[in-house]
C-alpha positions in Angstrom: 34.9 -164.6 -31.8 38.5 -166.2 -31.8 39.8 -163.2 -29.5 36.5 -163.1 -27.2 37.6 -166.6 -26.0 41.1 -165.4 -25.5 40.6 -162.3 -23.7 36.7 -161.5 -23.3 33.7 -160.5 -24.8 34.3 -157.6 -22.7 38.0 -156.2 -24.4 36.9 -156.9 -27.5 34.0 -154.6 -27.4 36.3 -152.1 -25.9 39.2 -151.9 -28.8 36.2 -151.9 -30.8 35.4 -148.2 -29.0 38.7 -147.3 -29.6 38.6 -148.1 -33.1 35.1 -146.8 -33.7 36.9 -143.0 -31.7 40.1 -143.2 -34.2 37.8 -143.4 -37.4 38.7 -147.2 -37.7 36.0 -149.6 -38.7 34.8 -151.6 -35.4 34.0 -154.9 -37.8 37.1 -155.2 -39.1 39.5 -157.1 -38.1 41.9 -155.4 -39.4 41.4 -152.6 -37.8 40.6 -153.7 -34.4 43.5 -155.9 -34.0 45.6 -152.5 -34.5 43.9 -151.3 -31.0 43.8 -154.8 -29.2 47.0 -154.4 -27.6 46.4 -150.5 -26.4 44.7 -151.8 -23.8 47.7 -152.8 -21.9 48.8 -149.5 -21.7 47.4 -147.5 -18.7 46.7 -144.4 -20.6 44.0 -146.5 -22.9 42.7 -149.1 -20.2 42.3 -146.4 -17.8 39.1 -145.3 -20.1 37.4 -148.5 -21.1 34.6 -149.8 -19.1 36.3 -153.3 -18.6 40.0 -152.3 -17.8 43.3 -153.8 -18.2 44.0 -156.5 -21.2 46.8 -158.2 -22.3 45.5 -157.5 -25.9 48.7 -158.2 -28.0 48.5 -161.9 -26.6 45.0 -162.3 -28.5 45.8 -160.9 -31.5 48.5 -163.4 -31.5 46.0 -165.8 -30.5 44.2 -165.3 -33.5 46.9 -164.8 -35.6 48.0 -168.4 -35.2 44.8 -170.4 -35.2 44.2 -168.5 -38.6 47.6 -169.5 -39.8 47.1 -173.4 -38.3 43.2 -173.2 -40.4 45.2 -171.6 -43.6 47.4 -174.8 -43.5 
C-alpha cells in the first residue's frame, strides 16, 4: 500500500509481474521490492503495461516510513 501512494497502483502491480515471471513471490515484499526499481531501466519498463517508474525512490519510500513506525 505504502509504495502504491508513492508511485501507483499501476507500478506496483507491474514489479509484481516481474516478480511473479522470475519465480519470486508477488505478495512479498521482499521480493517485490528487489524488482521495484527495474522499472527505471528501459529494457524492463519497455514491457510493462504502465511504463516508466522511478521504482528505487518507493522502495526507499517505504523503507523509511517503516523505519520512522519501528521507532
Amino acid at each position: 500500500a505504502l509504495a502504491s501512494y508513492n508511485v501507483g497502483f499501476g507500478h506496483v502491480m507491474d514489479a509484481r509481474s516481474i516478480t511473479r515471471n522470475q519465480g519470486g513471490n508477488p505478495n512479498k515484499w521482499d521480493d517485490v521490492k528487489q524488482r521495484l526499481p527495474l522499472l527505471s531501466h528501459h529494457a524492463w519498463y519497455k514491457k510493462t503495461k504502465h511504463g516508466y517508474a522511478r521504482g528505487l525512490e518507493a522502495v526507499q519510500y517505504v523503507i523509511r516510513i517503516r523505519n520512522y513506525y519501528q521507532a
